[in-house]
C-alpha positions as CSV (number, residue, x, y, z in Angstrom):
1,X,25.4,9.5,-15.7
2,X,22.8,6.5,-14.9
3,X,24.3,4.1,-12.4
4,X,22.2,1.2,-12.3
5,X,24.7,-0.7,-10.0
6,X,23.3,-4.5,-10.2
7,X,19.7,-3.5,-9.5
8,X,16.9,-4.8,-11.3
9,X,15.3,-2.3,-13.7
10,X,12.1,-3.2,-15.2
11,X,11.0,-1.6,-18.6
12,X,7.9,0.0,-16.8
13,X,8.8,3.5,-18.2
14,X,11.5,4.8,-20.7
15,X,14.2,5.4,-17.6
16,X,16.7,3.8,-19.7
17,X,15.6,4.3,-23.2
18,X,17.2,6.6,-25.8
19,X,15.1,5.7,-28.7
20,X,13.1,3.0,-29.9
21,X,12.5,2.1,-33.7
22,X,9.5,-0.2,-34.6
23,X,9.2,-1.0,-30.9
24,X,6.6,0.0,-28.4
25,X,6.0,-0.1,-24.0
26,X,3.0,-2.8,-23.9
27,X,1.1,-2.9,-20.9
28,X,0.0,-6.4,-19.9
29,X,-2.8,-7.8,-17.6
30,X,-3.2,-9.8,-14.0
31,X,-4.7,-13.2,-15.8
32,X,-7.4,-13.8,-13.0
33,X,-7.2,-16.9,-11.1
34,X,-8.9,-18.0,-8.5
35,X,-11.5,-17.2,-6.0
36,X,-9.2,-16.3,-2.9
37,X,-11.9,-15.1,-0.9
38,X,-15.7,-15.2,-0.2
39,X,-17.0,-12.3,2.0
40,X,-20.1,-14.1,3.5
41,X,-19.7,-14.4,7.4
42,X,-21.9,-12.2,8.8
43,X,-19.7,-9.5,9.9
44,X,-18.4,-9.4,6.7
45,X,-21.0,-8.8,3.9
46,X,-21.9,-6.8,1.0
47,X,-19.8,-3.7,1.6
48,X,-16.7,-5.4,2.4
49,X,-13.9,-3.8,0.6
50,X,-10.3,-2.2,0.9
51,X,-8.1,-4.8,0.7
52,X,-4.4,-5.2,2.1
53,X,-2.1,-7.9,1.0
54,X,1.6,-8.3,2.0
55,X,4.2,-11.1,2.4
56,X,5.4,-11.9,6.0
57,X,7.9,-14.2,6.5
58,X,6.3,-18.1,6.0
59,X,2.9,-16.2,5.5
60,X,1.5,-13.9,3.3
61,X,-1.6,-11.5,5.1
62,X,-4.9,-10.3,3.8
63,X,-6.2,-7.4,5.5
64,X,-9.7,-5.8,4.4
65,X,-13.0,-4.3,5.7
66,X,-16.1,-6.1,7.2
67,X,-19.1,-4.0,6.6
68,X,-22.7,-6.2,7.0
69,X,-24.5,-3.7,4.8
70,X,-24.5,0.3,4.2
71,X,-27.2,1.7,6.2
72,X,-25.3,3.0,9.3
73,X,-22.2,4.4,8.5
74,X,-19.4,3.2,10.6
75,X,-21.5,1.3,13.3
76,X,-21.2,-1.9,11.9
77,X,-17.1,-1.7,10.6
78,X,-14.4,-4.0,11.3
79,X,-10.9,-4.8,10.2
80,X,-10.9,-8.4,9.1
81,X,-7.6,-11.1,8.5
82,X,-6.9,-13.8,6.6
83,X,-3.8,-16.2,6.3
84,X,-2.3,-17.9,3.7
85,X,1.1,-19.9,3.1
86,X,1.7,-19.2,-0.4
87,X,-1.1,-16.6,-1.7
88,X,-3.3,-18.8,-3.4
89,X,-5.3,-20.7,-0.7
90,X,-6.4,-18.2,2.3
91,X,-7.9,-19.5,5.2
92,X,-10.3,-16.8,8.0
93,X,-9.0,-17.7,11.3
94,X,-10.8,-17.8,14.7
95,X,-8.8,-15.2,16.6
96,X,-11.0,-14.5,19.4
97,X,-10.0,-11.1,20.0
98,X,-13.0,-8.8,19.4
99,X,-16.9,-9.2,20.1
100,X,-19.5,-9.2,17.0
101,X,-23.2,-9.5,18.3
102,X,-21.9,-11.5,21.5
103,X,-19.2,-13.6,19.9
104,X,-16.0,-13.2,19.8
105,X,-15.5,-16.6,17.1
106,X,-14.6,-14.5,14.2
107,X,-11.0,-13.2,12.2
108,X,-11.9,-9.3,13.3
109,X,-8.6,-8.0,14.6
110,X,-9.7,-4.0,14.7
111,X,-12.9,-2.1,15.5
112,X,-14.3,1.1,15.8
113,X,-12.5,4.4,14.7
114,X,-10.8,4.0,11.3
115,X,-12.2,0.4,10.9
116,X,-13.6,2.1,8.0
117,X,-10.1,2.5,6.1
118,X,-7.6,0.3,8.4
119,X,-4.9,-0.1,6.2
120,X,-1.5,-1.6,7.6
121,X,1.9,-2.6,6.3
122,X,4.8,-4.7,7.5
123,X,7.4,-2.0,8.6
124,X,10.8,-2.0,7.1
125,X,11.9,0.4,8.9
126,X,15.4,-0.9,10.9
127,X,15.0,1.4,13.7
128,X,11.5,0.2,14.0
129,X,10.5,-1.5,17.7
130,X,8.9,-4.8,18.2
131,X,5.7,-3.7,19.3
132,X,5.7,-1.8,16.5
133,X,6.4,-3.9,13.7
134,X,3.5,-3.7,11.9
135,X,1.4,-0.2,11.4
136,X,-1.5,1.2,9.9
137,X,-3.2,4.3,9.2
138,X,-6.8,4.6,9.1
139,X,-10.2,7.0,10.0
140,X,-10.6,10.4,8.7
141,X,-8.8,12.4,9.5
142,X,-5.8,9.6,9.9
143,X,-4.6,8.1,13.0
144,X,-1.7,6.1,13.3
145,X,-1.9,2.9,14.8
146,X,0.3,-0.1,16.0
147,X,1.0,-4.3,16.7
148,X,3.6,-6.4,17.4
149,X,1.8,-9.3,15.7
150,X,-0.6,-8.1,13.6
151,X,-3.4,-8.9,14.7
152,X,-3.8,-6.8,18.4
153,X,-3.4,-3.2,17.6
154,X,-3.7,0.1,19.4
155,X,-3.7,3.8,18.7
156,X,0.1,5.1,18.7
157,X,-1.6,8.5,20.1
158,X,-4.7,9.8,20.4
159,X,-4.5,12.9,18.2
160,X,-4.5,11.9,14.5
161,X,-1.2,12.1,12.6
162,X,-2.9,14.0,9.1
163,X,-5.6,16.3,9.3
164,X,-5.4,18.2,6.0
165,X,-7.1,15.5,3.3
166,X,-10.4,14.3,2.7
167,X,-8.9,10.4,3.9
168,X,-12.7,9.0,2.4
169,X,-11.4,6.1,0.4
170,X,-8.3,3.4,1.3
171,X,-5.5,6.0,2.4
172,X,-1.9,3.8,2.1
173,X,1.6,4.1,3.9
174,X,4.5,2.2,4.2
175,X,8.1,2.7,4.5
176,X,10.2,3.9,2.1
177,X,13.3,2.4,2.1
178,X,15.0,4.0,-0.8
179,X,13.9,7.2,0.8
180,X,14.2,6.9,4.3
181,X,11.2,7.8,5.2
182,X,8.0,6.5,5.6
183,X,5.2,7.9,3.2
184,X,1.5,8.4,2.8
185,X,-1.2,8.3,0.1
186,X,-4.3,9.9,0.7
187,X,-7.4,10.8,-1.0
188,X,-8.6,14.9,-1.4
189,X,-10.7,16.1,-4.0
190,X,-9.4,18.5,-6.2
191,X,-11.7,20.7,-8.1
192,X,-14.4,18.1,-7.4
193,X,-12.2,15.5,-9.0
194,X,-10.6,12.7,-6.7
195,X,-7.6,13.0,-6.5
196,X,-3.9,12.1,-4.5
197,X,-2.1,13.4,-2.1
198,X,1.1,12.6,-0.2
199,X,2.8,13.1,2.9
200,X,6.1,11.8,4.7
201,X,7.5,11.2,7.7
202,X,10.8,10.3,9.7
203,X,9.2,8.7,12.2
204,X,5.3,7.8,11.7
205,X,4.4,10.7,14.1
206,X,5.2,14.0,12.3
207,X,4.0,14.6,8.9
208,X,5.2,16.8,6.1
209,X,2.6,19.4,4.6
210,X,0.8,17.3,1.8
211,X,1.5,17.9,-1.5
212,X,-0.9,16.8,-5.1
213,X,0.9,14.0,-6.6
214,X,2.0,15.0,-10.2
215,X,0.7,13.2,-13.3
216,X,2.4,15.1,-15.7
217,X,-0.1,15.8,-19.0
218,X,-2.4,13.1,-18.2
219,X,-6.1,13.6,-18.8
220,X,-7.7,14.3,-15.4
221,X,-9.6,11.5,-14.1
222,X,-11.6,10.2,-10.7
223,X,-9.0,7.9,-8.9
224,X,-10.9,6.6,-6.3
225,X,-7.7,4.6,-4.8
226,X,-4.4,4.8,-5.0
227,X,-2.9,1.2,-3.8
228,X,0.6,2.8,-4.5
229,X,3.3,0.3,-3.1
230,X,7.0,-0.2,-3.9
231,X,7.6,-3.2,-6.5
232,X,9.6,-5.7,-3.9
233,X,11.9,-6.9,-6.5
234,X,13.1,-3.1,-7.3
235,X,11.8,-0.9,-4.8
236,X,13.0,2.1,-6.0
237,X,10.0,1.5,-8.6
238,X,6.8,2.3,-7.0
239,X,4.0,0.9,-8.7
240,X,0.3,2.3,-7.9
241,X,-3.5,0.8,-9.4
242,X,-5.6,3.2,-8.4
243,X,-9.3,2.6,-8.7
244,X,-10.4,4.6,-11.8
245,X,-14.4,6.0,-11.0
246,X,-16.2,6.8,-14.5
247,X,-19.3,8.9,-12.6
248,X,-22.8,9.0,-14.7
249,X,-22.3,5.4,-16.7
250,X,-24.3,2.6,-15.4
251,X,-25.2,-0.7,-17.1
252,X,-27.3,-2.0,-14.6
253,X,-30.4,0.4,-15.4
254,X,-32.1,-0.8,-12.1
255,X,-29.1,-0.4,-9.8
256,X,-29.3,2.5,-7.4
257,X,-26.2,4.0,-8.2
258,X,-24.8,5.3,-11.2
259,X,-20.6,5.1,-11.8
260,X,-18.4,1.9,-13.2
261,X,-14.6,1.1,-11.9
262,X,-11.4,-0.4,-13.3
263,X,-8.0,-0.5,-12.6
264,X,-5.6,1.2,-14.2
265,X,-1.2,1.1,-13.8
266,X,0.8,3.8,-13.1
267,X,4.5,4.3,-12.0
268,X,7.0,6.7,-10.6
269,X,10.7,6.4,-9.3
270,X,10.2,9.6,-6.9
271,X,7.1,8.9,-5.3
272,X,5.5,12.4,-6.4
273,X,6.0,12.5,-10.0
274,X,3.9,10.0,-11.9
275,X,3.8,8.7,-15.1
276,X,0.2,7.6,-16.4
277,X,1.7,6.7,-19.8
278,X,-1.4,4.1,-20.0
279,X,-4.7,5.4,-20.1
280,X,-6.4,1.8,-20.6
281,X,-7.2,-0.4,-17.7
282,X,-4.7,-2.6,-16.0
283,X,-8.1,-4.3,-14.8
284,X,-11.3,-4.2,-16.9
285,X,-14.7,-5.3,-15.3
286,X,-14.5,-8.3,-17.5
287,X,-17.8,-10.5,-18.4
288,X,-19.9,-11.0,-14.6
289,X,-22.9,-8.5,-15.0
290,X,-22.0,-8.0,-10.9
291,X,-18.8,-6.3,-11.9
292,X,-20.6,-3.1,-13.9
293,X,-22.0,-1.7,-10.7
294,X,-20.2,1.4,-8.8
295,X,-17.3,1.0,-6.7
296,X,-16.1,-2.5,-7.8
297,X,-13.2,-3.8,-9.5
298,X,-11.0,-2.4,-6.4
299,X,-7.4,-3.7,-6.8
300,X,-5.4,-4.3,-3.5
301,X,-2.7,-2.9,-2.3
302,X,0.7,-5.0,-2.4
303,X,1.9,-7.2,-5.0
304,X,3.1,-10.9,-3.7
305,X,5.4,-13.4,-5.3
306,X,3.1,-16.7,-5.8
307,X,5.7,-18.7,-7.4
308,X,9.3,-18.4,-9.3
309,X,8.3,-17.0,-12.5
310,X,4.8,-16.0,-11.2
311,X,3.8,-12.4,-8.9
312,X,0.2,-11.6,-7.8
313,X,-2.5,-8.6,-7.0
314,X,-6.1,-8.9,-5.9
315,X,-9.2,-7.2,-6.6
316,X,-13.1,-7.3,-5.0
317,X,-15.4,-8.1,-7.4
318,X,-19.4,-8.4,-7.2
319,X,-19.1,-5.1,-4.5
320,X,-22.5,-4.8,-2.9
321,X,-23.6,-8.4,-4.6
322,X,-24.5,-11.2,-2.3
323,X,-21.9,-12.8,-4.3
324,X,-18.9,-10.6,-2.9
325,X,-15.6,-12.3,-3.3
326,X,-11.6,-11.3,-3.3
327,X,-9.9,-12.9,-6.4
328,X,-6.4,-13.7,-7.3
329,X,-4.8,-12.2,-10.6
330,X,-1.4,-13.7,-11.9
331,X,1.0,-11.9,-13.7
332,X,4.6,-13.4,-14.9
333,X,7.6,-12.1,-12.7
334,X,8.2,-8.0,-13.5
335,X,5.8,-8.6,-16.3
336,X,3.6,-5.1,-15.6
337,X,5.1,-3.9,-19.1
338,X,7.7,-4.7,-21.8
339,X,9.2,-3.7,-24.3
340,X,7.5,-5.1,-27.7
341,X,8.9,-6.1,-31.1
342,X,6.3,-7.0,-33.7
343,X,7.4,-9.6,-36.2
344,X,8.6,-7.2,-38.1
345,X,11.5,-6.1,-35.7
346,X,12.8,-3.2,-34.8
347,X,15.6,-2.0,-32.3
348,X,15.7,0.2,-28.8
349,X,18.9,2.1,-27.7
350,X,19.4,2.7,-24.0
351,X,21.3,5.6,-22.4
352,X,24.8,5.7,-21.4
353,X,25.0,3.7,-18.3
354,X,27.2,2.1,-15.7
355,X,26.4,-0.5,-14.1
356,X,27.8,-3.6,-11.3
357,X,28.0,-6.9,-12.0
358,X,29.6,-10.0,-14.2
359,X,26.6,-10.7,-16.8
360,X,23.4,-9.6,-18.3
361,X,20.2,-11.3,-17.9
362,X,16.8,-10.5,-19.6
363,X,13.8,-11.5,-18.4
364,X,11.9,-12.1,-21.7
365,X,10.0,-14.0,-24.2
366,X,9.4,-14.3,-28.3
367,X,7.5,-16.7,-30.2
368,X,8.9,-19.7,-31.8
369,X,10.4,-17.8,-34.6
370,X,11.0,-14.3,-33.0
371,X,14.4,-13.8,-31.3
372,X,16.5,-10.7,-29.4
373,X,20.1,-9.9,-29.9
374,X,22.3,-7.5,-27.5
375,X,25.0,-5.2,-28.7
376,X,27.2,-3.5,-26.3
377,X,28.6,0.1,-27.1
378,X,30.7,2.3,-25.7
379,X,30.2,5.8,-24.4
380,X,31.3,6.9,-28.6
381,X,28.5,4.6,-29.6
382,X,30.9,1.9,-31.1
383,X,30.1,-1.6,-30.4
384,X,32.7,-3.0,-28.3
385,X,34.9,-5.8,-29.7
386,X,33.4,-8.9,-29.2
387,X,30.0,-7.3,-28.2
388,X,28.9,-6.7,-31.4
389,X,24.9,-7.5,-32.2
390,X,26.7,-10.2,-34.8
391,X,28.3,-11.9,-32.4
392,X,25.4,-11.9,-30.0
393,X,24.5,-15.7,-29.1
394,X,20.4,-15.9,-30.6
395,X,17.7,-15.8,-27.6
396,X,14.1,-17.6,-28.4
397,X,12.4,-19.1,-25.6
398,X,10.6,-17.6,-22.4
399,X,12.5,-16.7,-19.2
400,X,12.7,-15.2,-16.1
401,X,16.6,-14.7,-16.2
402,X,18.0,-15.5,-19.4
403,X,22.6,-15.1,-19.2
404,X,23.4,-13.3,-22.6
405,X,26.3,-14.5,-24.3
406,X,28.6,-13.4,-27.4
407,X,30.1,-16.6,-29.4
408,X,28.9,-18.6,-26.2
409,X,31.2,-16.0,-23.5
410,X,29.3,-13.5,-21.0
411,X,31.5,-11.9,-18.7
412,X,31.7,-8.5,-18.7
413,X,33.4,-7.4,-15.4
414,X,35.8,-5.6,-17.1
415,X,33.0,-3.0,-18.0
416,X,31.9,-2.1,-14.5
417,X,32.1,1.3,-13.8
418,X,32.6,2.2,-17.6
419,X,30.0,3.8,-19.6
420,X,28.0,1.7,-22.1
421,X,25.0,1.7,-23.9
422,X,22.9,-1.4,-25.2
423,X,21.5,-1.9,-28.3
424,X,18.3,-4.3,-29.0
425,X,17.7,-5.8,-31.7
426,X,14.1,-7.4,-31.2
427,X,11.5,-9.7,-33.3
428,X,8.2,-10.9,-32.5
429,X,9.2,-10.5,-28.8
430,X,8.8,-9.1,-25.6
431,X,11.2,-7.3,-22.9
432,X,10.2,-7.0,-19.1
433,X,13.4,-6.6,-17.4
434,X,16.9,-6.5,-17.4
435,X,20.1,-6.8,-14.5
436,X,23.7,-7.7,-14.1
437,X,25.0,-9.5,-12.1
């Protein structure tokens, strides 16, 4: 028996789906915003990349690699960070804290080994110190590294924590809390494809044997990143936009390197098993000519709320362009995928359920003449009385956390703990989430 207690449950797979008629999983797109950053101080440059976003407290922090240009690997690396107080305007600060060509007026907070691939996360761990509050793993092979503020680090211990991977892209942790553990993401090729591995940990230090992340049937492609990251408003749905590298293709006939990138959306509720149910891009190189050159289009990892009905992610664009920039991409609240009726209709059927909580909310949306109706069943498959799909109060409109009602009445405490199943009865609409509550 599913228990979905009163957790969120976005339609991002069919978890909770028992059959669908006329209706179909949609994948939608991050509408690109903004600029929210321009790589051009000179410790930054044209092979900046690898970007880290997360929400902390009153701020939200943008980690990512400063690399001036290409031609000595690793000499020239450093971990830069920006601030921002609501994930639209960022702002470099002047830290003071390391030395590039004699000055230490920059926003470099990490140099040297694994400046390369520094990527650090706000720990959630409740048995983690303060001077360990935030963490990272970075190099190749990884080492594990530490701050209390984010901004002055050190290496936990000298000898890395994973030596078994090839590590040559963004490698990702963070702590898992639905797990208790804390897990890793890490590139290794496998038969000279890129490809994912993962590892975990009780306590940051010692590391389970990796194991290849499973995509099921899926065609076998390059992922060059993984950016895997629990979704913050259900975190027992982990969402990953891997870098997808197409090797050979190359619009740019006079560019020295062949291979184009997108994005592309993936999920899993284990961690290991994944579900590439989506095969088009999440993130297409869009119109810019800079865009269709290799190793661009990189999607960050972390997803940020930006407002109440609004979430985030952020991509490089214009890699290895003087132009070089981080942009926004907006997306509506848990709107990664929903469920879709065309105009003509059709119906979806979960699985028998139980769940917590007093009412159902949908976070949905129709056009002007499409609508959704809810029928509750019981575990025989009877609508329940008073819960039928005719007595379901009409919903048109566009909302994040729409109450549904039956002849204008929505409690249903007295079904908590009992089995039921839902019935949909959808047109010209779309479904990204449901709750109780």
């Amino acid at each position: 028996m599913i228990d979905i207690g009163s957790r969120l449950e976005p339609f991002v797979d069919e978890y909770l789906v028992e059959g669908m008629q006329g209706l179909a999983l949609r994948l939608h797109h991050p509408c690109p915003r903004e600029v929210a950053l321009r790589l051009d101080a000179p410790w930054e440059g044209l092979c900046s990349h690898y970007v880290t976003v997360f929400h902390d407290g009153a701020l939200f922090r943008m980690y990512y690699r400063g690399w001036p240009d290409d031609s000595g690997y690793g000499t020239e690396d450093s971990t830069c960070l920006a601030f921002s107080d609501n994930g639209i305007r960022w702002e470099k600060p002047n830290l003071g804290i390391w030395d590039f060509h004699g000055s230490k007026e920059n926003n470099i907070v990490w140099r040297g080994e694994g400046a390369h691939n520094f990527a650090p996360f706000l720990d959630g761990n409740p048995a983690a110190s303060e001077d360990a509050r935030y963490k990272a793993v970075a190099g190749a092979p990884l080492i594990a590294v530490a701050s209390a503020d984010g901004m002055r680090w050190r290496k936990i211990r000298e000898e890395p924590i994973l030596t078994e991977g090839a590590f040559d892209s963004q490698n990702t942790a963070f702590w898992d809390s639905e797990q208790g553990q804390y897990v890793c993401y890490f590139r290794e090729w496998r038969e000279e494809v890129r490809h994912i591995r993962r590892s975990t940990s009780p306590d940051f230090i010692n590391w389970s044997a990796p194991e290849w992340v499973d995509f099921g049937a899926a065609p076998v492609e390059h992922l060059y990143t993984n950016s895997i990251t629990p979704y913050f408003r259900a975190p027992h749905i982990r969402l990953g936009f891997p870098m997808r590298f197409a090797p050979g293709r190359k619009v740019m006939q006079d560019w020295p390197n062949d291979g184009l990138c997108d994005g592309v959306f993936m999920s899993s509720r284990d961690g290991l098993h994944w579900e590439r149910r989506f095969m088009e891009a999440f993130l297409r190189p869009g119109l810019e000519p800079q865009n269709w050159t290799d190793r661009n289009n990189h999607i960050a990892w972390g997803v940020v709320p930006t407002g109440p009905e609004e979430i985030s992610v952020y991509y490089l664009q214009h890699y290895q362009h003087p132009s070089i920039y981080i942009r926004r991409g907006a997306l509506r609240t848990d709107g990664f995928v929903s469920v879709n009726a065309p105009y003509a209709g059709g119906e979806l059927l979960t699985k028998l359920f139980i769940f917590a909580g007093g009412s159902l909310r949908l976070n949905y949306s129709t056009s002007a003449a499409g609508s959704i109706r809810v029928e509750v069943r019981d575990d025989t498959g009877s609508p329940l009385a008073g819960l039928s799909l005719d007595r379901c109060d009409e919903m048109f409109g566009d909302e994040i956390e729409r109450v549904v009602s039956w002849g204008g009445k929505s409690d249903l405490s007295g079904l908590v703990g009992r089995p039921v199943r839902l019935r949909f009865a959808m047109r010209d609409a779309d479904l990204y989430s449901l709750r109780f509550v």
